[in-house]
TIVEXFI-746690 format. One record per residue (C-alpha): residue number from 1; residue in three letters; x, z, y. Coordinates in steps of 0.001 Angstrom, whole numbers. Last residue first. Layout:
N
{NUM ALA {X Z Y}}
...
// end
This chain:
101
{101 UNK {-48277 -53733 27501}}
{100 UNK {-46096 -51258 29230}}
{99 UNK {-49242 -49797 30947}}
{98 UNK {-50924 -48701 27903}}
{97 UNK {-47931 -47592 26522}}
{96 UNK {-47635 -44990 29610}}
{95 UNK {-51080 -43846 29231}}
{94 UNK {-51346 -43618 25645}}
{93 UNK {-47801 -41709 25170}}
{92 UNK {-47916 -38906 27604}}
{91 UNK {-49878 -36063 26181}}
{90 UNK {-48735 -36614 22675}}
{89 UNK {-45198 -36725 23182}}
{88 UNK {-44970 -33577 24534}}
{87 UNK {-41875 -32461 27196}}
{86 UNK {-40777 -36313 27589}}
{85 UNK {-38266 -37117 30845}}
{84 UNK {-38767 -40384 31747}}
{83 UNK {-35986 -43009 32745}}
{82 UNK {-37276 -46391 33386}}
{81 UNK {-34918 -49209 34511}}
{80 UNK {-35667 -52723 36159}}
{79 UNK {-38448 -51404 37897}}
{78 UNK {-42373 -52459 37638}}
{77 UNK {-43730 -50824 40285}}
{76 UNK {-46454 -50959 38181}}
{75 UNK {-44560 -48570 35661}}
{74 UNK {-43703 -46194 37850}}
{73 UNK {-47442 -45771 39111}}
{72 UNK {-47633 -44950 35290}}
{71 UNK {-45400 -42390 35031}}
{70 UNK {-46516 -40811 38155}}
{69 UNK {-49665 -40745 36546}}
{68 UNK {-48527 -39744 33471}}
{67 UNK {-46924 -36676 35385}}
{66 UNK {-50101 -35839 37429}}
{65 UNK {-51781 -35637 33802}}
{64 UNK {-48775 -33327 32203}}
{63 UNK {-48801 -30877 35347}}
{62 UNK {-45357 -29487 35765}}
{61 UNK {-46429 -27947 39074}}
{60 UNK {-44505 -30440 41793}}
{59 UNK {-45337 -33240 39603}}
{58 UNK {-42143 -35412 39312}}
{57 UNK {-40871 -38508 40734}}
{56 UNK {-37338 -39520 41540}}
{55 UNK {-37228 -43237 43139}}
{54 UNK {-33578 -44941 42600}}
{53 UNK {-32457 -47811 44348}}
{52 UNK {-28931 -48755 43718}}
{51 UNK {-25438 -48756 45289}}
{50 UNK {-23450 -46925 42452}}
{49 UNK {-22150 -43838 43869}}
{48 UNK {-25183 -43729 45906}}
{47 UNK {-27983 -43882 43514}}
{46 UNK {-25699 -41533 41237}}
{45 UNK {-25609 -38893 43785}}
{44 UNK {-29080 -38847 44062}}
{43 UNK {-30060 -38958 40424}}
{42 UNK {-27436 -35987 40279}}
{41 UNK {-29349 -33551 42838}}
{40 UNK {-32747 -34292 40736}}
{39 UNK {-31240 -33384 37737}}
{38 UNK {-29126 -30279 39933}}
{37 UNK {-32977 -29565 41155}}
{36 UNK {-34844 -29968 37485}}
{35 UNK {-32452 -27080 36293}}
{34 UNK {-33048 -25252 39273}}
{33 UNK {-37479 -25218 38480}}
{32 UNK {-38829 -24701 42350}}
{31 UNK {-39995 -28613 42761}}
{30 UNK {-41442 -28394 39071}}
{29 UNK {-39692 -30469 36345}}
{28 UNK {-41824 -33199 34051}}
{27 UNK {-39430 -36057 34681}}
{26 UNK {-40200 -39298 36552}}
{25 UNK {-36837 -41503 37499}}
{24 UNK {-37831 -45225 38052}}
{23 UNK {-34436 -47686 38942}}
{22 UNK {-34366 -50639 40960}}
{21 UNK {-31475 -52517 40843}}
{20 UNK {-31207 -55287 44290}}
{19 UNK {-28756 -58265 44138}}
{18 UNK {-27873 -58433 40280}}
{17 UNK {-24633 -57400 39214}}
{16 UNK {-25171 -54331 37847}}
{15 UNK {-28369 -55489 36163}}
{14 UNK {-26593 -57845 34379}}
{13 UNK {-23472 -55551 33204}}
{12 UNK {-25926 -53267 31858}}
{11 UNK {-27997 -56050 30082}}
{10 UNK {-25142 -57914 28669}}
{9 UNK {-23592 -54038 27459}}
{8 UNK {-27005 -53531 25444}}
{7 UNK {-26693 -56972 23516}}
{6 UNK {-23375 -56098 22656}}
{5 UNK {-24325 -52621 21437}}
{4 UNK {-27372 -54305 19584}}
{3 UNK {-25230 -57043 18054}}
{2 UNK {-22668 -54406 16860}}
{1 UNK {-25086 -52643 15067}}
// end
């Protein structure tokens, strides 16, 4: 365990002192859902309080097969971080391992 926390504190400290981060945010939200808004409101503000590149994607109807494909245009981007928001499992998990492979 204490390997894996290590190991996960080496990465975080490397990526925050690398020249350019580049972080993927894709949840399944709509545009008019408020939760999804302070989410979206908080990427932002984190992007700035800590000087890195952050794209937010989302579909703007909560449509599962515009959402793996904004998962997977994530993906070739290929960014350093990749946070996805997973509503079923099912729907999203062949395109998006596809692509990590």
């Amino acid at each position: 365990m204490f390997r894996k926390v290590l190991l996960c504190l080496l990465c975080t400290f490397g990526l925050l002192f690398s020249k350019d981060i580049n972080i993927a945010v894709v949840t399944h939200g709509t545009d008019t859902d408020t939760f999804w808004s302070v989410v979206k409101n908080g990427v932002n503000n984190a992007k700035e309080d800590m000087n890195v590149n952050v794209s937010y994607r989302n579909p703007s109807s909560g449509d599962l097969t515009e959402m793996a494909r904004l998962i997977d245009s994530a993906i070739a981007r290929r960014p350093d971080a990749l946070v996805v928001s997973i509503p079923d499992v099912n729907a999203l998990e062949n395109p998006s391992k596809e692509q990590l492979n």
